[in-house]
N, C-alpha and C positions, 0 to 999 in steps of 0.2 A: 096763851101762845098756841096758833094755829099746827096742827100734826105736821111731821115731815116726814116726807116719804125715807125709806128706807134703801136708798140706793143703791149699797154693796149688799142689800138682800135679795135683789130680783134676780132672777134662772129665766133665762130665758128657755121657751119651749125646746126640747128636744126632738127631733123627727130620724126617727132609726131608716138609714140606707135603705135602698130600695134594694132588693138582693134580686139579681141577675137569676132566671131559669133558665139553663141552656137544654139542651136534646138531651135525652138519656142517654147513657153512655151503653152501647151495643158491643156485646163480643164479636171479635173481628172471625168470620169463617177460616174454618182452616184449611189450609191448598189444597188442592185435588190432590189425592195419591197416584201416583205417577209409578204405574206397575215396574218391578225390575226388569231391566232384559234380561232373556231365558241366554242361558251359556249352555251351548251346545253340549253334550257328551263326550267327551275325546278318549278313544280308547287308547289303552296303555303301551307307550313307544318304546321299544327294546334296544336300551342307549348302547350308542356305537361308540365302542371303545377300541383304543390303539395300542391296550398294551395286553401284555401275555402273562396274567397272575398264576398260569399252570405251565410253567417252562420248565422240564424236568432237567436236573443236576446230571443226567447219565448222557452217555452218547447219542445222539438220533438214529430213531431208524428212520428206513424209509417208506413214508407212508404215502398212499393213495386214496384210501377209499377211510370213510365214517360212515356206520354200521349206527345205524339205530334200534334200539329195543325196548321193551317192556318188563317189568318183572311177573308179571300175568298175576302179583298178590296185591293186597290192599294198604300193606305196611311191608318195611322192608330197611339194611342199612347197611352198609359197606360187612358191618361185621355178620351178620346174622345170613348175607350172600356168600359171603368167603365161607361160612362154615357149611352150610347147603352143598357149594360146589366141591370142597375134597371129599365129599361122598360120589362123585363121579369119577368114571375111568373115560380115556381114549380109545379109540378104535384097538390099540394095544393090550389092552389089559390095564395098563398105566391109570394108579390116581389122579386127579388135578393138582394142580401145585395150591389151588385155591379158587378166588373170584376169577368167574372168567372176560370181566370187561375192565376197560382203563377209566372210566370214568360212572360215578353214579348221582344221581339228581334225585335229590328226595322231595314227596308230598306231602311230609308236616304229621307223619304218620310212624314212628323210627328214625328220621331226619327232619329236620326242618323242610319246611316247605318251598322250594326251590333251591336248595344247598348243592351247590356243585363237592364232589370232593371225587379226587383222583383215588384211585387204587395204588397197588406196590408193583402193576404194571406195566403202569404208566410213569411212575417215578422213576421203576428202572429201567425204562422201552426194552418191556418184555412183548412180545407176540402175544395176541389174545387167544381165549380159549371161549368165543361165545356165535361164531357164525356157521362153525360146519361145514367148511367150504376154507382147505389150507389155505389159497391166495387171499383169499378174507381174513383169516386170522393171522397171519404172518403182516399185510402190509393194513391193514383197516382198522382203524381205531373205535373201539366201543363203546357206545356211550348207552346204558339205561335209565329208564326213568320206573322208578319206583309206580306200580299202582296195575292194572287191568284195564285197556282200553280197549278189550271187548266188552265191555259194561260199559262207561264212560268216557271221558274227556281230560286227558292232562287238565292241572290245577294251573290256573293264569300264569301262577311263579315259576312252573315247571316249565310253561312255554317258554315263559322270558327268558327262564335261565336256559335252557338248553339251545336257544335262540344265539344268547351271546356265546355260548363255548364254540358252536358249529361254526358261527362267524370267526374266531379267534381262530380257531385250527387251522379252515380253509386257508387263510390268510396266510397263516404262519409256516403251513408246508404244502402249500399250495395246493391244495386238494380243490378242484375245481365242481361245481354246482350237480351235473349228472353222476359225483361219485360218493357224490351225499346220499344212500341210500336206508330202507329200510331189511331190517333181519329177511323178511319176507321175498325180498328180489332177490336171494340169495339162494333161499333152501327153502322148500315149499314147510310152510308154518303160517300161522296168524302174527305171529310178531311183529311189527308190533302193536297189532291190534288195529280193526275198524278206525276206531277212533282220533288213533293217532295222527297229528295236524303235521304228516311230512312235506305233503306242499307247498304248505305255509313257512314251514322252515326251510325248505331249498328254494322262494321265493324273497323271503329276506336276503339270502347271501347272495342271489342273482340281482337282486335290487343295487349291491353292491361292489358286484363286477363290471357292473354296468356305469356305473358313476367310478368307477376308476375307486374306490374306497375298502375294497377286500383285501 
């Protein structure tokens, strides 16, 4: 008997896919850096407030004029002034009763660095004992700021702060912008110093009189 082929044994050839080569695959560049915009400098704005966090519990007096000063030292603080000042006498012979301004602003030195804080002056609208000049000390409220500004410059929080009180007062008893003065208009002294930024501070509350805002 002739061979028979083997029919469910034949395979037919295999031919494996052709495999596709496509482009290398390239990292995508990445954006141009796109410089930031420069944001200007904005110096520091001494916010305008409408209310009186120093309104004394005693009667008013009547005021005219803010007395500006210096304590001519480098540290300094409500307490360590009161005790300096009843080492002084009046024209009289008379002790001080104590501090002789209504308000003290400290440089971070004895006080914080722009800390407003009233006297027992001003609590009790007592008459000041710090211009040397009775109409001065009887109607002019005094305000020092801790530090020597025949050496330097109030400290930024000093400006702001004594910035908002001078605003609040003018305001509140009307003391108008030419009676914003310094120690030095008063009675011949350096007080309160070269350096002290008074035009700046009677340029704000004029900024304000002006806009109807004081």
């Amino acid at each position: 008997m002739g061979s028979v082929g083997c029919l469910g044994c034949y395979r037919p050839s295999v031919v494996p896919p052709a495999v596709s080569i496509g482009r290398p695959l390239v990292p995508a560049s990445p954006p141009p850096t796109v410089p930031s915009p420069q944001v200007p400098e904005v110096s520091p704005v001494t916010p305008i407030t409408r209310d009186n966090p120093w309104k004394p519990d005693a009667a008013l007096r009547e005021w005219k004029y803010i007395v500006l000063h210096h304590t001519a030292s480098n540290s300094g603080d409500v307490e360590s002034i009161h005790e300096s000042h009843l080492k002084n006498k009046d024209k009289s012979g008379n002790p001080w009763l104590g501090i002789g301004y209504h308000f003290v602003i400290g440089n971070g030195s004895g006080m914080t660095d722009g800390a407003i804080e009233p006297t027992f002056r001003w609590k009790q609208q007592m008459q000041g004992a710090h211009a040397g000049v009775a109409d001065y000390n009887q109607h002019g409220i005094g305000i020092v700021l801790v530090g020597n500004f025949e050496d330097g410059s109030p400290s930024q929080a000093q400006v702001t702060a004594v910035k908002r009180l001078v605003r609040v007062l003018s305001r509140e008893y009307d003391i108008e912008t030419p009676q914003i003065i310094g120690h030095g208009d008063v009675k011949p002294t350096e007080c309160p110093g070269t350096h002290f930024p008074l035009s700046e501070i009677r340029d704000s509350v004029a900024v304000l009189e002006e806009d109807g805002l004081r």
